[in-house]
C-alpha positions, 0 to 999 in steps of 0.5 A: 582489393582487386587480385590483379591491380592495374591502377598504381602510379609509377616512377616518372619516366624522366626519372628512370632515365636519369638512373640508368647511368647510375651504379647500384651501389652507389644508390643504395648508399645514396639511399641511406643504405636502403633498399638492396637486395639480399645478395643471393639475387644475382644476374644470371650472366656478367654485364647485365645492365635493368632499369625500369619500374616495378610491376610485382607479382606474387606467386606460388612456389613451383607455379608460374601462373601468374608470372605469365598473367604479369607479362599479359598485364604489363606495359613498356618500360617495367620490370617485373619482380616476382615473389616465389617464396624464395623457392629455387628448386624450379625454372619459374622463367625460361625462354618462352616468357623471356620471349613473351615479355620482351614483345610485350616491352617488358625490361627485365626480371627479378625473383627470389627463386629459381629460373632456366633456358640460361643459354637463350636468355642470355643470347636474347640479350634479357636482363634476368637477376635471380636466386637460382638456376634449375632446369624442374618445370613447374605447374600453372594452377594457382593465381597469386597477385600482381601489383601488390606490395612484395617482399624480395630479396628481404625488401618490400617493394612497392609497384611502381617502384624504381629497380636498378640493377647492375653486375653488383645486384639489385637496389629497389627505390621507392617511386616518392623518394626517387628524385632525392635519391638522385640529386644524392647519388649524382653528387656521391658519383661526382665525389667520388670521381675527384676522389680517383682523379686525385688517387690518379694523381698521387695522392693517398686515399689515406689523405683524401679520406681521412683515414690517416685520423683514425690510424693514429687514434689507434696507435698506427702510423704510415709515414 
């Protein structure tokens, strides 16, 4: 088994792009409340947006060797996602592999551990979600792996995989069931906005819902 693999299928490109309109919320509960991130991944600065495939990388704590061996092997449209082993007291990401991955048309980062240079990423615009922030280096002496299956964020995650990320976290699709989780989560978006157009209207989501029922098999009423 290779340490760098390059040979993997990826979620189809049409498809990403059907998800990027999407909510991660509302493809993890589209997902059969699969595959969302432990909360303590978040995005470094409100609004980001990341869309993309996987590229995985797994490497040693307070060592990002393979982080910048992952920039030189990815291609447009990936988002990198790193395994540290949820280590958060170093920067293993900061303004020079931000600049390095965005020429190399990498679109964003997930990692379970710690990053820095949070100020110029976020003037570059670089979709980052992580555990921590912290300004201590880090050394590059070990290579890990990349383009194996990982586990970040308590999920394991696959290359190729769909990741999705918004202001609420990150949820990770795997690539063979993206196009089901997408015809879900468009109808659960669709449901979801006749349920506000109604609430907009007057109505109670106490009604809508059906959860006027389940007060009054517990003895409560709201007339």
């Amino acid at each position: 088994m290779q340490q760098f693999n390059t040979e993997f299928e990826r979620t189809p490109a049409e498809l990403v792009e059907a998800f990027r309109s999407l909510e991660t919320a509302t493809v993890y509960e589209s997902s059969d409340k699969q595959g969302a991130l432990d909360r303590s991944i978040q995005p470094i600065y409100p609004g980001l947006k990341l869309c993309g495939t996987a590229l995985t990388v797994q490497c040693q704590p307070a060592d990002n060797l393979t982080l910048h061996a992952a920039i030189a092997l990815a291609q447009p449209g990936e988002v990198i996602v790193a395994d540290v082993a949820g280590y958060q007291d170093a920067g293993h990401w900061g303004e020079i592999t931000t600049v390095a991955a965005q020429a190399r048309g990498v679109v964003g980062l997930v990692i379970n551990g710690g990053v820095r240079d949070i100020a110029a990423i976020r003037q570059r615009g670089f979709p980052l979600f992580a555990a921590a922030v912290c300004m201590k280096s880090t050394v590059k002496a070990v290579p890990g792996r990349i383009n194996h299956p990982i586990l970040c964020g308590g999920v394991r995650v696959q290359p190729g995989d769909l990741i999705l990320g918004d202001d609420d976290g990150v949820v990770v699709v795997a690539r063979e069931q993206a196009a089901a989780v997408l015809t879900a989560a468009r109808r659960k978006a669709e449901a979801e906005a006749e349920v506000m157009r109604r609430v907009e209207q007057g109505e109670l989501t106490l009604d809508i819902l059906g959860f006027r029922q389940t007060l009054t098999q517990h003895a409560l009423a709201i007339t």
